[in-house]
DRENLO-497132 format. One record per atom (N, C-alpha, C): residue number from 1; residue in three letters; atom name; z, y, x. Coordinates in Angstrom, 2 decimals. Each point is the difference from the previous one (the first is absolute). Example, Ala and Ser with C-alpha at 12.3 -4.5 7.8 and 13.67 -1.06 7.14 Angstrom:
# DRENLO-497132
LOLO, num, residuo, atomo, Z, Y, X
LOLO, 1, ala, N, 7.80, -5.69, 13.19 $
LOLO, 1, ala, CA, 0.00, 1.19, -0.89 $
LOLO, 1, ala, C, 0.00, 1.20, 0.90 $
LOLO, 2, ser, N, -0.72, 1.05, -0.35 $
LOLO, 2, ser, CA, 0.06, 1.19, 0.82 $
LOLO, 2, ser, C, 0.73, 1.09, -0.77 $
# end
This chain:
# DRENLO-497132
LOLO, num, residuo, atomo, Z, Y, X
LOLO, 1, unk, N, -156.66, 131.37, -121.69 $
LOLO, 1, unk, CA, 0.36, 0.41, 1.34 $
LOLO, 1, unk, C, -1.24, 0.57, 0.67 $
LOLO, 2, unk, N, -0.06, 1.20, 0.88 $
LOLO, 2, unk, CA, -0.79, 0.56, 0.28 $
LOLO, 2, unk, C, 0.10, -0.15, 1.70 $
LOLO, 3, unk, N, -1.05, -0.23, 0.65 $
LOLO, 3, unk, CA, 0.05, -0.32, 1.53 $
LOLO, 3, unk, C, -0.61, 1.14, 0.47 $
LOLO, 4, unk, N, 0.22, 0.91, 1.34 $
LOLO, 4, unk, CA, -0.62, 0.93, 0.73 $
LOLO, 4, unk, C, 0.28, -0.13, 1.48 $
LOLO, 5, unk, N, -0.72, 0.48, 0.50 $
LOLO, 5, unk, CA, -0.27, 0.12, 1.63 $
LOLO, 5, unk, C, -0.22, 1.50, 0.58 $
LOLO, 6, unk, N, 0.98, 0.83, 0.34 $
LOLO, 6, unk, CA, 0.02, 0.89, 0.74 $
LOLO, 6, unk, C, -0.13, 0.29, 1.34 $
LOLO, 7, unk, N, -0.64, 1.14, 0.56 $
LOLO, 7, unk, CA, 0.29, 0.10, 1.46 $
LOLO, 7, unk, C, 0.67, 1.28, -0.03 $
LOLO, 8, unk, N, 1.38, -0.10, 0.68 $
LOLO, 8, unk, CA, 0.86, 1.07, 0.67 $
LOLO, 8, unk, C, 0.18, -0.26, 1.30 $
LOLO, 9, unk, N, 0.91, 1.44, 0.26 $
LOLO, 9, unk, CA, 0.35, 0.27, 1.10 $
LOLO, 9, unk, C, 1.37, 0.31, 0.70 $
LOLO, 10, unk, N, 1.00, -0.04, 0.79 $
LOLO, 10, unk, CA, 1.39, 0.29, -0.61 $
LOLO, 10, unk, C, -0.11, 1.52, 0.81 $
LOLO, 11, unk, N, 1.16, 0.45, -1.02 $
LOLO, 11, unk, CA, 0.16, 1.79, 0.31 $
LOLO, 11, unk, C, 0.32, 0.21, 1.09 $
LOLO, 12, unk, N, -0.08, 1.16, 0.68 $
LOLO, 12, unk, CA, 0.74, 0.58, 1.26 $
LOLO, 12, unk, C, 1.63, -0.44, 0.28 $
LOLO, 13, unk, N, 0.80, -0.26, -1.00 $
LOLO, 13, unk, CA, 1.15, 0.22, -0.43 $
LOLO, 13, unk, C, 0.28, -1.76, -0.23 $
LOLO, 14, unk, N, -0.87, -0.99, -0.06 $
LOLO, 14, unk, CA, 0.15, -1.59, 0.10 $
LOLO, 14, unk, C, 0.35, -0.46, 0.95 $
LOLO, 15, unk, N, 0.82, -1.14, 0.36 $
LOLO, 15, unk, CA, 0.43, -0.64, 0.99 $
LOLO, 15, unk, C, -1.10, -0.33, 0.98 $
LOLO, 16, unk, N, -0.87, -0.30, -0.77 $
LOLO, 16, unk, CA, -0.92, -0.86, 0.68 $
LOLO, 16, unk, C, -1.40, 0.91, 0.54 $
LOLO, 17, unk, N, 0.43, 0.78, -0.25 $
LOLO, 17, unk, CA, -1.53, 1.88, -0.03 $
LOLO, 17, unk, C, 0.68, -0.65, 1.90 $
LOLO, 18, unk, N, -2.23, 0.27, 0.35 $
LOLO, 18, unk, CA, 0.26, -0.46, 1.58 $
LOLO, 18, unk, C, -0.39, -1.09, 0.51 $
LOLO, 19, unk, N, 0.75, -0.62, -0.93 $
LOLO, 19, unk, CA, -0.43, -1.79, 0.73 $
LOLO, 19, unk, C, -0.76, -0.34, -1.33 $
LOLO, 20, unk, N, 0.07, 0.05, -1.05 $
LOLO, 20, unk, CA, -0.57, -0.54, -1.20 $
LOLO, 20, unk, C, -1.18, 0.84, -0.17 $
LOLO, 21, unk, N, -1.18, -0.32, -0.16 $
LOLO, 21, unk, CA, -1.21, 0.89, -0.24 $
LOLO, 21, unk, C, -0.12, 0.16, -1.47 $
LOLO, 22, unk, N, 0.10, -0.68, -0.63 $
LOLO, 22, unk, CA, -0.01, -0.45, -1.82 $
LOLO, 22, unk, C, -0.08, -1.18, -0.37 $
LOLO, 23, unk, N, -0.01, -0.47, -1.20 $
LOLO, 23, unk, CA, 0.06, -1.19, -0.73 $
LOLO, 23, unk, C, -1.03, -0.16, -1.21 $
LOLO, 24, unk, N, -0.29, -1.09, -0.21 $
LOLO, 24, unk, CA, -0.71, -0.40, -1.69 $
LOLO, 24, unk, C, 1.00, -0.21, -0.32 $
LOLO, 25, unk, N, 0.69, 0.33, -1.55 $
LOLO, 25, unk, CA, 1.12, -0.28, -0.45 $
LOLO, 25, unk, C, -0.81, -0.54, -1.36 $
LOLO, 26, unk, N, 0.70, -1.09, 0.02 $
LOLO, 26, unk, CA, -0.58, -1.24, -1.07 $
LOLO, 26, unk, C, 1.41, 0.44, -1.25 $
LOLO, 27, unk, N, -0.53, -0.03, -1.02 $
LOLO, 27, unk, CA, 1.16, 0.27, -1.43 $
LOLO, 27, unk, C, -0.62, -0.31, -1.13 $
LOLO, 28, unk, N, 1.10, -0.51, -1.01 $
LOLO, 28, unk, CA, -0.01, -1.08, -0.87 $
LOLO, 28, unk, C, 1.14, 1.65, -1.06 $
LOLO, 29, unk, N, -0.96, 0.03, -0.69 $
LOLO, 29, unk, CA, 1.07, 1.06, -0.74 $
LOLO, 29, unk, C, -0.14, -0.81, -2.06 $
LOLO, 30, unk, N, 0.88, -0.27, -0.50 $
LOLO, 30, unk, CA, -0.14, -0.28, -1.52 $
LOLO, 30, unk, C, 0.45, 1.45, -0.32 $
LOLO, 31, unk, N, -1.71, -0.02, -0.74 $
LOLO, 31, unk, CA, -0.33, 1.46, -0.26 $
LOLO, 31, unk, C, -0.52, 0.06, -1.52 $
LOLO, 32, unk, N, 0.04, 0.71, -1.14 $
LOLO, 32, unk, CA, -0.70, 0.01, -1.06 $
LOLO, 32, unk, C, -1.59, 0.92, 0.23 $
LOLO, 33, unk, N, -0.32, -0.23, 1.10 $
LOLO, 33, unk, CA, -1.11, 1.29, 0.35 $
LOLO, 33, unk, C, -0.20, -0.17, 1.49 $
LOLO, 34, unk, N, -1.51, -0.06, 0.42 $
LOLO, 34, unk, CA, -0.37, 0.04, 1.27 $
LOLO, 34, unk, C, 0.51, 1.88, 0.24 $
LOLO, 35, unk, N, -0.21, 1.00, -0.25 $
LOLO, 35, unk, CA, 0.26, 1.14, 0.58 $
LOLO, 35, unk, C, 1.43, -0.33, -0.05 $
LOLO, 36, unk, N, 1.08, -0.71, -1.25 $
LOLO, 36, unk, CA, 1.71, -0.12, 0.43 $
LOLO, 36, unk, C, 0.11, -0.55, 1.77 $
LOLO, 37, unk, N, -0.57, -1.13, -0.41 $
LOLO, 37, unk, CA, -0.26, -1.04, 1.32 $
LOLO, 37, unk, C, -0.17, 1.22, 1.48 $
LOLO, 38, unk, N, -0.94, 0.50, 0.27 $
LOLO, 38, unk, CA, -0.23, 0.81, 1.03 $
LOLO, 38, unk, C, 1.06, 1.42, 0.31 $
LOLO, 39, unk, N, 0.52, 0.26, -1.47 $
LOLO, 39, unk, CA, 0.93, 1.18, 0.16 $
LOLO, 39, unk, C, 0.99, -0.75, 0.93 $
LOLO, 40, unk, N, 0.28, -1.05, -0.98 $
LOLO, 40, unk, CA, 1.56, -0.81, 0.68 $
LOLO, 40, unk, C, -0.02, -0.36, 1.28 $
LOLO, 41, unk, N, -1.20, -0.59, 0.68 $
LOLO, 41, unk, CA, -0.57, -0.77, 0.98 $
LOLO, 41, unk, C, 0.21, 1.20, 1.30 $
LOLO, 42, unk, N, -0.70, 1.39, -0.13 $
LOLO, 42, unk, CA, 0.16, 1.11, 0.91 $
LOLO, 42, unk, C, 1.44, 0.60, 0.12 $
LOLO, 43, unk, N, 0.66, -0.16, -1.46 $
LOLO, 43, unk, CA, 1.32, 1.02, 0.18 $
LOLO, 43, unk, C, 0.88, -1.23, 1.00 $
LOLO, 44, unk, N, 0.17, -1.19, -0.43 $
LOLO, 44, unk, CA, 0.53, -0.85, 1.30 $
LOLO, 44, unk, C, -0.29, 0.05, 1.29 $
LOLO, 45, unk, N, -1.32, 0.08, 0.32 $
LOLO, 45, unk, CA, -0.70, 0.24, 1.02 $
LOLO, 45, unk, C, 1.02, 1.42, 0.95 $
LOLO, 46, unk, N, -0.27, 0.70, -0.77 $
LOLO, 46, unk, CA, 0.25, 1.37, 0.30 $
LOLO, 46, unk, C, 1.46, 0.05, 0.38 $
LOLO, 47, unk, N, 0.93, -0.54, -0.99 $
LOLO, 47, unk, CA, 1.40, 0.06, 0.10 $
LOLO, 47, unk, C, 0.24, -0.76, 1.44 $
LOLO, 48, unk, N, -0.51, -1.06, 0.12 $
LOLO, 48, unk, CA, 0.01, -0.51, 1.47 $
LOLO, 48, unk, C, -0.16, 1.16, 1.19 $
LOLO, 49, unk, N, -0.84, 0.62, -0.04 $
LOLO, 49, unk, CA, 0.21, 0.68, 1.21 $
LOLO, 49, unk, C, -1.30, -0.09, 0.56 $
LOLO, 50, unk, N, -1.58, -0.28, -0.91 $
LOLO, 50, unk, CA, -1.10, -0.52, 0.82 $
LOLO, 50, unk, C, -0.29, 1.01, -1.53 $
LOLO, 51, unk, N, -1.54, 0.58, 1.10 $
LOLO, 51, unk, CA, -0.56, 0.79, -0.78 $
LOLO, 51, unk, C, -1.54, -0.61, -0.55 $
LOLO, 52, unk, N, -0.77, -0.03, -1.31 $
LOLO, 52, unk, CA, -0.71, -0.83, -0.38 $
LOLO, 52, unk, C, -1.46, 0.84, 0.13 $
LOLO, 53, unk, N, -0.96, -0.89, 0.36 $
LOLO, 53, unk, CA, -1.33, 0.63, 0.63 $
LOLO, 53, unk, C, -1.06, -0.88, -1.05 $
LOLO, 54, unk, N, 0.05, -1.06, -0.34 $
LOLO, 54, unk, CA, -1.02, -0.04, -0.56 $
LOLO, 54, unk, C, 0.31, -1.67, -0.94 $
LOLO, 55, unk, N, -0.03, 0.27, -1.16 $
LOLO, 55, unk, CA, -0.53, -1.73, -0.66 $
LOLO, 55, unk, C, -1.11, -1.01, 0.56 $
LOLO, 56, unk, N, 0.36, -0.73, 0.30 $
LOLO, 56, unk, CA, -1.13, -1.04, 0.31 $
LOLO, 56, unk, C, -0.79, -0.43, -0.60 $
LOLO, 57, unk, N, 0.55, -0.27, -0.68 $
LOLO, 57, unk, CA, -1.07, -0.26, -2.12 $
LOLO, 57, unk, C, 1.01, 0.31, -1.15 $
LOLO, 58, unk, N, -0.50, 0.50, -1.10 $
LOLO, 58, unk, CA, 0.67, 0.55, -1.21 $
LOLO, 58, unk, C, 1.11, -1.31, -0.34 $
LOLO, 59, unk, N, 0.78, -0.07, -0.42 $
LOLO, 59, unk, CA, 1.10, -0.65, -1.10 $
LOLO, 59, unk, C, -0.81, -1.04, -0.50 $
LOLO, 60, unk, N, 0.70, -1.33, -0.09 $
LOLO, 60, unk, CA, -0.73, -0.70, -0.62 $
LOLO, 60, unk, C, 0.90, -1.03, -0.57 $
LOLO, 61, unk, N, -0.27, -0.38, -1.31 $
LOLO, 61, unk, CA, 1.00, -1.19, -1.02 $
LOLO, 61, unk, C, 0.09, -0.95, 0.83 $
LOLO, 62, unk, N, 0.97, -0.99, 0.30 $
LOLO, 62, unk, CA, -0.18, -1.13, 0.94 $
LOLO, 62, unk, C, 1.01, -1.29, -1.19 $
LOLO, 63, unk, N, -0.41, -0.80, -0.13 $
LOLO, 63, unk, CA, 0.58, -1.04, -0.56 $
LOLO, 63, unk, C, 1.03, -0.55, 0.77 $
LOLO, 64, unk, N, 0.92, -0.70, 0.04 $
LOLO, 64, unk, CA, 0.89, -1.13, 1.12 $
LOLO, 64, unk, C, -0.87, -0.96, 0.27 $
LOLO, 65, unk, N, -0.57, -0.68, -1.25 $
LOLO, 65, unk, CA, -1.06, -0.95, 0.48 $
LOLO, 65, unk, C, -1.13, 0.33, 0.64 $
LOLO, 66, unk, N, -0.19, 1.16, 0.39 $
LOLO, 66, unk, CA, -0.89, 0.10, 1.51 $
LOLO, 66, unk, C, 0.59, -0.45, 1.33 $
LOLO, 67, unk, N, 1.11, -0.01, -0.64 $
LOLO, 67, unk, CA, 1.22, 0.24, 1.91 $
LOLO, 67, unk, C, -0.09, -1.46, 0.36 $
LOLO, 68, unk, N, -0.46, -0.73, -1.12 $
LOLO, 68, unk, CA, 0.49, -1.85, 0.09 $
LOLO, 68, unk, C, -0.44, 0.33, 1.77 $
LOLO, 69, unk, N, 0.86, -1.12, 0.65 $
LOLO, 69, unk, CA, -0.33, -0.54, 1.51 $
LOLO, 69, unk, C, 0.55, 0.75, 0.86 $
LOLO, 70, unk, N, 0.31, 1.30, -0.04 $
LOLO, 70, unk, CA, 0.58, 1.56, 0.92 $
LOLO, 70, unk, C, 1.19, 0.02, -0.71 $
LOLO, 71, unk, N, 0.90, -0.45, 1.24 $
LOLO, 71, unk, CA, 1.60, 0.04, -0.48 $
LOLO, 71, unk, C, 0.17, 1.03, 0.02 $
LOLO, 72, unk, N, -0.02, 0.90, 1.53 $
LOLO, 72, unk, CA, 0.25, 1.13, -0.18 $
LOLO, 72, unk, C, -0.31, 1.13, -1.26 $
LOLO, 73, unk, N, -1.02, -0.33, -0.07 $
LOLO, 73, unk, CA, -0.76, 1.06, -1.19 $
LOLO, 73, unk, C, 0.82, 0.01, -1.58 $
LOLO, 74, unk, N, 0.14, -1.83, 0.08 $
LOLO, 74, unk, CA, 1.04, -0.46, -1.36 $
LOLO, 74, unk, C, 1.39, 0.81, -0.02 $
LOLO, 75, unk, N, 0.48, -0.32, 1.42 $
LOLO, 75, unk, CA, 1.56, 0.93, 0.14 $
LOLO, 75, unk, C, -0.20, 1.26, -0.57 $
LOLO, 76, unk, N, -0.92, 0.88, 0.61 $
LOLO, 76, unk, CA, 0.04, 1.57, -0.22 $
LOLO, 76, unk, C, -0.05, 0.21, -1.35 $
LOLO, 77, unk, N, -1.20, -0.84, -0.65 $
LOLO, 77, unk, CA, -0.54, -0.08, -1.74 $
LOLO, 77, unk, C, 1.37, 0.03, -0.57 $
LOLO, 78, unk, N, 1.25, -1.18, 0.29 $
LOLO, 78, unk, CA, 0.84, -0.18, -0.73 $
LOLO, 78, unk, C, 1.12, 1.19, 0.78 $
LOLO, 79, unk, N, 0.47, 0.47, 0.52 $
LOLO, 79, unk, CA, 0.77, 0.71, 0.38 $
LOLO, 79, unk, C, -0.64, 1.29, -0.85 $
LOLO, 80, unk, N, -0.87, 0.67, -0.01 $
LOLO, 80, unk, CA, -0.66, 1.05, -1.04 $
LOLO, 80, unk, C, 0.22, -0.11, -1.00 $
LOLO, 81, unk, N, -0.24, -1.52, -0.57 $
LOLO, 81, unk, CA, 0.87, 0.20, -1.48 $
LOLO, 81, unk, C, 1.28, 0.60, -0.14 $
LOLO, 82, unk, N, 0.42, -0.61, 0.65 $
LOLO, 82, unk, CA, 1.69, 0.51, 0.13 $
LOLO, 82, unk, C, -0.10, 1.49, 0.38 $
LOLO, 83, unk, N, -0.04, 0.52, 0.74 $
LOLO, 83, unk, CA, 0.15, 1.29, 0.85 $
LOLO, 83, unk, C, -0.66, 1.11, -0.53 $
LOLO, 84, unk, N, -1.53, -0.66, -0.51 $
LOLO, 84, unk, CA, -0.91, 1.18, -1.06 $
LOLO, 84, unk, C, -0.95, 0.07, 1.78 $
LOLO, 85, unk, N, -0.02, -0.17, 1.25 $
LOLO, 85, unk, CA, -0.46, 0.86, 1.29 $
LOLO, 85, unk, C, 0.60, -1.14, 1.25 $
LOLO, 86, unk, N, -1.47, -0.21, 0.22 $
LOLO, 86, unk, CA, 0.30, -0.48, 1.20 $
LOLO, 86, unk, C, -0.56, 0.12, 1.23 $
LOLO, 87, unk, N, -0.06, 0.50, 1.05 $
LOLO, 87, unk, CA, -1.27, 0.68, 1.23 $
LOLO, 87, unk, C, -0.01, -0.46, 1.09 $
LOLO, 88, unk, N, -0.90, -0.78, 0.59 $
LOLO, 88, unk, CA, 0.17, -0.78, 1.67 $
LOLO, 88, unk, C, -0.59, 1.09, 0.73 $
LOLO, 89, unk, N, 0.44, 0.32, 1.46 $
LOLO, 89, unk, CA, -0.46, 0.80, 0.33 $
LOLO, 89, unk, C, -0.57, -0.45, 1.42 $
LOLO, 90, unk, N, -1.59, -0.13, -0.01 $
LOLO, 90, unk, CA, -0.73, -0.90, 1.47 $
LOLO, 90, unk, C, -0.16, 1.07, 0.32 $
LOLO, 91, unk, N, 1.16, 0.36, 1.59 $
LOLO, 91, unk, CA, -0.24, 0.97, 0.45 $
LOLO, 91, unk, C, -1.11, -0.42, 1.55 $
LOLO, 92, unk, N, -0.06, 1.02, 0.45 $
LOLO, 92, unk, CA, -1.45, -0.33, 1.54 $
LOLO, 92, unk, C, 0.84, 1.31, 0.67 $
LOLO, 93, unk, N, -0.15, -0.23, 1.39 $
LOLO, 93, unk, CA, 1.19, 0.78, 1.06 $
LOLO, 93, unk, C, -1.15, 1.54, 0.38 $
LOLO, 94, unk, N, 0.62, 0.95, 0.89 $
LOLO, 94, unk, CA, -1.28, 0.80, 0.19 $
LOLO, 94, unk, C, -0.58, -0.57, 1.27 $
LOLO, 95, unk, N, -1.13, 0.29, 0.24 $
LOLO, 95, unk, CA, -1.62, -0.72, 0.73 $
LOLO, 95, unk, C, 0.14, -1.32, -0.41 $
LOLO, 96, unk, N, 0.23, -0.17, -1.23 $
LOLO, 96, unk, CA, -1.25, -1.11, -0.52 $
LOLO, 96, unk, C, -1.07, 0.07, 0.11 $
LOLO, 97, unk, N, -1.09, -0.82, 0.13 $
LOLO, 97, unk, CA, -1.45, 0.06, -0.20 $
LOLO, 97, unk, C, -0.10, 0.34, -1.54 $
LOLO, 98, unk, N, -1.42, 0.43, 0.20 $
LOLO, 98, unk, CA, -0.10, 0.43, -1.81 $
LOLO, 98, unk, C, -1.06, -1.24, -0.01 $
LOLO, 99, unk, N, 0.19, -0.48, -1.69 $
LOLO, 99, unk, CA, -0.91, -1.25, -0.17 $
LOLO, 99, unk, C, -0.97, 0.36, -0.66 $
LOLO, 100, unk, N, -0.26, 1.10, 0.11 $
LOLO, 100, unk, CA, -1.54, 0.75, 0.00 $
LOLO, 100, unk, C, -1.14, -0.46, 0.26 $
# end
């Protein structure tokens, strides 16, 4: 299972374009390949309706037994098995502060 952290933005054409400034979108893709992992990871991204600006850090193998203690994290891990894709999306409204 491959874990990534994106930052998007949603399109002109998104519900939420306006009030939503963008999101880190957290995804859990079972991938045979970090570049599979990131193809899959953006084309979801994208199909949503949020346009993708930048990786946070490259693709990375993640065990389940890292997740021990983070339910949440366990849910998503196991729902990816199943699904092949799974993406949380921490969105921030517009005039957020930047944590710059």
């Amino acid at each position: 299972m491959y874990f990534l952290i994106v930052e998007a933005h949603p399109r002109p054409d998104h519900a939420s374009y306006g009030t939503v400034d963008g999101a880190y979108v957290s995804v859990f893709v079972d991938s045979v390949s970090a570049a599979a992992a990131e193809r899959n990871a953006l084309e979801l991204i994208a199909g949503a309706g949020w346009h993708s600006d930048e990786l946070d850090a490259e693709p990375r193998w993640i065990d389940r037994a890292e997740l021990e203690g983070n339910a949440a994290s366990l849910e998503r891990f196991d729902q990816a098995c199943l699904d092949g894709i799974v993406a949380t999306f921490n969105t921030w409204p517009v005039g957020a502060p930047d944590d710059e």
